[in-house]
N, C-alpha and C positions, 0 to 999 in steps of 0.2 A: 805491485799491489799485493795485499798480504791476505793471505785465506785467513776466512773466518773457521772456528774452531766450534766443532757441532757440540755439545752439553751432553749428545747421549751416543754410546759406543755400538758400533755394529749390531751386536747381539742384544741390545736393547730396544733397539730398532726393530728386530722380525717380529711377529705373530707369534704372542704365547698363549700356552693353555691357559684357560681361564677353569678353574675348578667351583662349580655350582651350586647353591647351597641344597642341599636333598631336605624336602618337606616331611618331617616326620608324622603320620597320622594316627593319635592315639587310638585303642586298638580295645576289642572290649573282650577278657574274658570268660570262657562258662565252662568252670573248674567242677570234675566230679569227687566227689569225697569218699571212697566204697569203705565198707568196714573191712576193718583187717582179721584175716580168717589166719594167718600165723600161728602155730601152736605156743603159747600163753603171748601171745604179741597184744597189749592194749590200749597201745601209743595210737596216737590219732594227729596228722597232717597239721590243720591249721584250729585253735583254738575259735568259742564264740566272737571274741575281742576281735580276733585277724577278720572273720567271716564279714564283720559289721566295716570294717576297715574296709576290705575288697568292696562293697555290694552299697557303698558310701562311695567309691569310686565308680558308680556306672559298670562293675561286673555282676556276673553270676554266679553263685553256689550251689549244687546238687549235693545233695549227702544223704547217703543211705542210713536207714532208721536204726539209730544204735551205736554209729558209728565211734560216739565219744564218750560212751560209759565206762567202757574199760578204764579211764582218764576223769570221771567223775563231771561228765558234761554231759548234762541232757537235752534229748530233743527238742524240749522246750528253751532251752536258753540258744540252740542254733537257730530254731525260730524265729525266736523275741530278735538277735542278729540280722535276719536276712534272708536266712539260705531257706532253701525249697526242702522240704522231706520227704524220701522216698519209699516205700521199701523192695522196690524192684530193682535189682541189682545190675541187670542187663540194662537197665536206662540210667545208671550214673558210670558206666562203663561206655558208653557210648556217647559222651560228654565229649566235646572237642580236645581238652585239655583232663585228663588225671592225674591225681596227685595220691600217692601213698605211702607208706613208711617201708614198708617189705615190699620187694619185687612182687608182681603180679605172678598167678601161678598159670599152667598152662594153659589151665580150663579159663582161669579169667582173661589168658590174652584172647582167646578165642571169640570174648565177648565186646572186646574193642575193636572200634573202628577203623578201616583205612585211613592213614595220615594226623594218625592221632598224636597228641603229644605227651608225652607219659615221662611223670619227675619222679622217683622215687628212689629208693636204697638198690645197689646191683648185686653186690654180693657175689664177687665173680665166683669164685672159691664152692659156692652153692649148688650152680647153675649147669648145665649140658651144654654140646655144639645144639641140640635140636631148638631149642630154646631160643639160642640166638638166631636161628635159621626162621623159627616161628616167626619171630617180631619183623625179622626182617620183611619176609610175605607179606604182611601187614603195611608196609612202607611207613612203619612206624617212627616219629622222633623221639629218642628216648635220654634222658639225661639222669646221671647218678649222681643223687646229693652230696653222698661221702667223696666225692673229685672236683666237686666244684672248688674254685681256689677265691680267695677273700684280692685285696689289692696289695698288701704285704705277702701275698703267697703263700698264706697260712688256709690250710681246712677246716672252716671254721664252724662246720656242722659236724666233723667227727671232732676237734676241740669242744665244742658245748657239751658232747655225750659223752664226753672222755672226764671231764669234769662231775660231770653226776657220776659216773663209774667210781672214781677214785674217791669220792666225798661217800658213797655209798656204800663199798669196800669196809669202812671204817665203823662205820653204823650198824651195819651186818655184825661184822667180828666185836662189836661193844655189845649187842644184843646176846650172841654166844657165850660170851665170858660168864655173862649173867649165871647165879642160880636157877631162874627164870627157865632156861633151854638148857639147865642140865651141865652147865659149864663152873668152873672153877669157883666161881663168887668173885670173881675179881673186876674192877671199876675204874673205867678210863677216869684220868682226873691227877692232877697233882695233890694230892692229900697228904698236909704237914705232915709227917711223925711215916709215911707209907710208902714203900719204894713203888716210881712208879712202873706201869706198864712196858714192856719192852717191844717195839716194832720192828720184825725186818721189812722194807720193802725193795722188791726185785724188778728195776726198770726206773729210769728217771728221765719219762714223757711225760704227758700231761697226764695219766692217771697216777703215775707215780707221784707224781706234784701236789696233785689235789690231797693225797690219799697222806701225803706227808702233810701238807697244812691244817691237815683236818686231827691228825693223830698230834701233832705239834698244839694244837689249838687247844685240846683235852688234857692237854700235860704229859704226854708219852715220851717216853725215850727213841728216837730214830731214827736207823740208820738202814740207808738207802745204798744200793748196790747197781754199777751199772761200768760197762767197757769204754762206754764214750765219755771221756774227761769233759766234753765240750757240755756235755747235759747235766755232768755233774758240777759243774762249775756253773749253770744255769740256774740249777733247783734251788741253787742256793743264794742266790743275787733275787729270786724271783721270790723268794720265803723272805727275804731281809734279816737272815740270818743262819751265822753258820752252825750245823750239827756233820752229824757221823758222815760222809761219803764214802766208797770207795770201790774197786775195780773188783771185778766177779772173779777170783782165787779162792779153789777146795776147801785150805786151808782156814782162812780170813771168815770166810762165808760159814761155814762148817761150827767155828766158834761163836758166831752169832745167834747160830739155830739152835744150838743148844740152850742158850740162856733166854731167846725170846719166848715172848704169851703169843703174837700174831705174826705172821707171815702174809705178805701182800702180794702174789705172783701179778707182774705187769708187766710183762715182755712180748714185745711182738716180732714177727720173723716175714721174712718176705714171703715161703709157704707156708708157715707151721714157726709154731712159737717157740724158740729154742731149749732143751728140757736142760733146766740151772740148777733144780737140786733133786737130789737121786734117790732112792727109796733106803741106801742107809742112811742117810742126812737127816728123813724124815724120821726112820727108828732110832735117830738119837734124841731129838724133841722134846720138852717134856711133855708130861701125860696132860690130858686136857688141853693142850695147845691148839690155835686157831690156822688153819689153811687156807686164806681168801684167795683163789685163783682167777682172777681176772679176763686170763689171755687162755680161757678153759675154751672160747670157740676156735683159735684159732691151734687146738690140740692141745694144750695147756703146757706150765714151763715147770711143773712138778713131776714127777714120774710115777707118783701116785695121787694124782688126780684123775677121775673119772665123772663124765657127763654126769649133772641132778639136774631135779626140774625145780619149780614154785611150788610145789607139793609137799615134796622129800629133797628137801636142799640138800640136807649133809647126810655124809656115813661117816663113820670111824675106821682109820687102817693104823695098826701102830699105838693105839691112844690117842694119837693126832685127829681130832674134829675137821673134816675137810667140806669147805661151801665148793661147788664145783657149776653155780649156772650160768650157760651162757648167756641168756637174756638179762643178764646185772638190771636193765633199764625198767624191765618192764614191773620190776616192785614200787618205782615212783615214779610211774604210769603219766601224771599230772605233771608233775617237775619237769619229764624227759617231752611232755606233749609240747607244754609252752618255749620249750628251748627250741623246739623243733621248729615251730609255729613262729617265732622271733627271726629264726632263718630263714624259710621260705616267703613271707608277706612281701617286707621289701621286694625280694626278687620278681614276686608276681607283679606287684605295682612298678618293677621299673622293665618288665617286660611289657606289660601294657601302656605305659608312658611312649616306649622308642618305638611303639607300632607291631607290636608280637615278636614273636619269636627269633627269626630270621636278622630281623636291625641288632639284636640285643647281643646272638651269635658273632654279628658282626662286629661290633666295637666292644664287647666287652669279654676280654680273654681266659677271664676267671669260669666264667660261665661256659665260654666254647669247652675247658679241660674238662669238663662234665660230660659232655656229648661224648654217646656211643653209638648212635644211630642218628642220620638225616635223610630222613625219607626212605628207610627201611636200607639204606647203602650206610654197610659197620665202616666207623669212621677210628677206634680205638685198637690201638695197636697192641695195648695191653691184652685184650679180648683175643683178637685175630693172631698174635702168637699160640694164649693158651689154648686155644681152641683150633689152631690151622686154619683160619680163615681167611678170604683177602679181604685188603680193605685198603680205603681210601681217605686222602689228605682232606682234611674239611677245610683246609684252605684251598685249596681248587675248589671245592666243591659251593663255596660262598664267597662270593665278589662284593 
């Protein structure tokens, strides 16, 4: 008699896990808006548009009075939006959820509450061990826009701002050149019968990019300088067309600066921005020539470059006109608010779609690289290096 032959093999046969579907429960938040006290800071979080967006979706808005005039929004159109107007700053600080452009300062974390969750810019480079020690007491969640990472793995909040920087670079040094501020009389522009403009620029990231499509756009001549072949071969598939590149040599570089009107410093460094042209470089220049230092916060890549504010932008060293502020964003206040505001909305609406905070950590990984605090335990190794601290895996830390 012949055995019958079973359809399913041993191991098909045992008890398997069965994995359950987890009920998501949308989640409602109530975002405080404080005005930003930054010296010339007058970027603003979320725009009216965003406010009417969120509080359309069953959230809430606190915003303190004032908060969006730096950026050309008034109380009245957050209003007309939604949101609640305050002008008591310890009750939009004590909001479950804050949102800011600058870090909160010490006095302000002091005004936040235990378990709070606070999205704003880190700015490690800025900040103290005590600082972090502060937040942490607090058992604060804290996440930094500029690490949050997109699905291609791009940073797509310091890409938006790197774009106005490099579009803005250009507009600046076009305003310079002017008779207008005392500059040469010379006019970005291809005009028949007139040699045009000469740009160097130094760095070929995204403000190098911008700052080349914007001077390419006005008719300028330029050439971009940079060590990574890979970026120089980028700028140029990414323009849809080829101009000058090439590799940062004394020499090479040297001959450029002589004959340029503008100079576009866009170099960034892991601490400190690498210094590329040297104060003879600069006293070779010609007279009235344009300095736009971009990478002037993070110590700047000229060597005679020194800190300006919004006030008293430029000095002169050399004959050379040097722009040296580090806030670039805060002159198109509006431009850099709604870029800002386009980045964070979705994220709020899809934090409160997956049930807060915690679901969103969990499956969405762009968002965990932001986190540097979870309930007041530093989860950023970046931090906890520079600063000596210990700190923990937020994967333990969130199942």
């Amino acid at each position: 008699m012949s055995k019958s032959l079973s359809p399913f093999t041993k191991q098909q046969l045992l008890p398997q896990e069965e994995t359950l579907e987890v009920l998501k429960r949308k989640g409602e938040l109530y975002i405080g808006i404080p005005k930003e006290t930054a010296f010339q800071e007058k970027r603003v979080c979320l725009t009216p548009d965003a406010v009417f967006a969120l509080v359309s979706n069953g959230h809430k808005v606190l915003l303190e009075s004032g908060a969006g005039e730096g950026a050309s929004f008034s109380d009245r159109e957050y209003s007309e939006a939604g949101a609640e107007i305050t002008k008591d700053t310890a009750k939009v600080f004590a909001c479950p959820m804050v949102l800011k452009v600058e870090p909160p300062s010490m006095e302000q974390i002091k005004l936040i509450n235990p378990q709070t969750i606070l999205i704003s810019a880190l700015q490690i480079k800025t900040q103290s061990k005590k600082y972090f020690e502060t937040l942490a007491s607090k058992r604060i969640t804290a996440l930094a826009f500029e690490f949050i990472r997109d699905a291609d793995g791009t940073y797509p909040a310091v890409r938006s701002l790197s774009e106005i920087a490099g579009t803005a670079s250009v507009l600046i040094a076009s305003e310079l050149l002017s008779d207008a501020n005392d500059g040469n009389g010379l006019m970005f522009g291809n005009i028949s019968g007139v040699p045009p403009i000469e740009v160097v620029i130094l760095g070929a990231g995204t403000v190098g990019e911008f700052a080349a499509r914007s001077s390419i756009g006005l008719g300028a001549n330029v050439k971009v300088f940079d060590n990574s072949i890979t970026k120089l071969r980028r700028i140029q598939t990414n323009l849809g067309r080829p101009f000058f590149t090439s590799t940062i040599t004394p020499k090479s570089l040297t001959k450029a600066l002589k004959r340029c009107n503008v100079v576009i410093g866009a170099v960034r460094g892991a601490n400190r921005a690498p210094v590329i042209v040297s104060e003879d470089m600069v006293r070779s220049m010609k007279k009235g020539a344009i300095i736009i230092d971009v990478s002037i916060d993070m110590g700047g890549c000229i060597e005679t470059s020194e800190v300006t504010t919004h006030k008293r932008p430029t000095f002169i060293k050399h004959d050379v006109i040097h722009y040296c502020v580090p806030n670039i964003l805060a002159r198109y206040s509006r431009t850099a608010s709604v870029s800002i505001s386009n980045f964070f909305t979705p994220y709020l609406l899809k934090i409160a779609e997956e049930g807060g905070i915690e679901n969103s950590l969990r499956f969405d990984k762009g968002l965990k690289n932001g986190l540097y605090f979870y309930h007041g335990i530093l989860t950023s190794k970046s931090v906890a290096d520079w600063f000596d601290l210990d700190c923990s895996d937020i994967n333990l830390l969130i199942f």
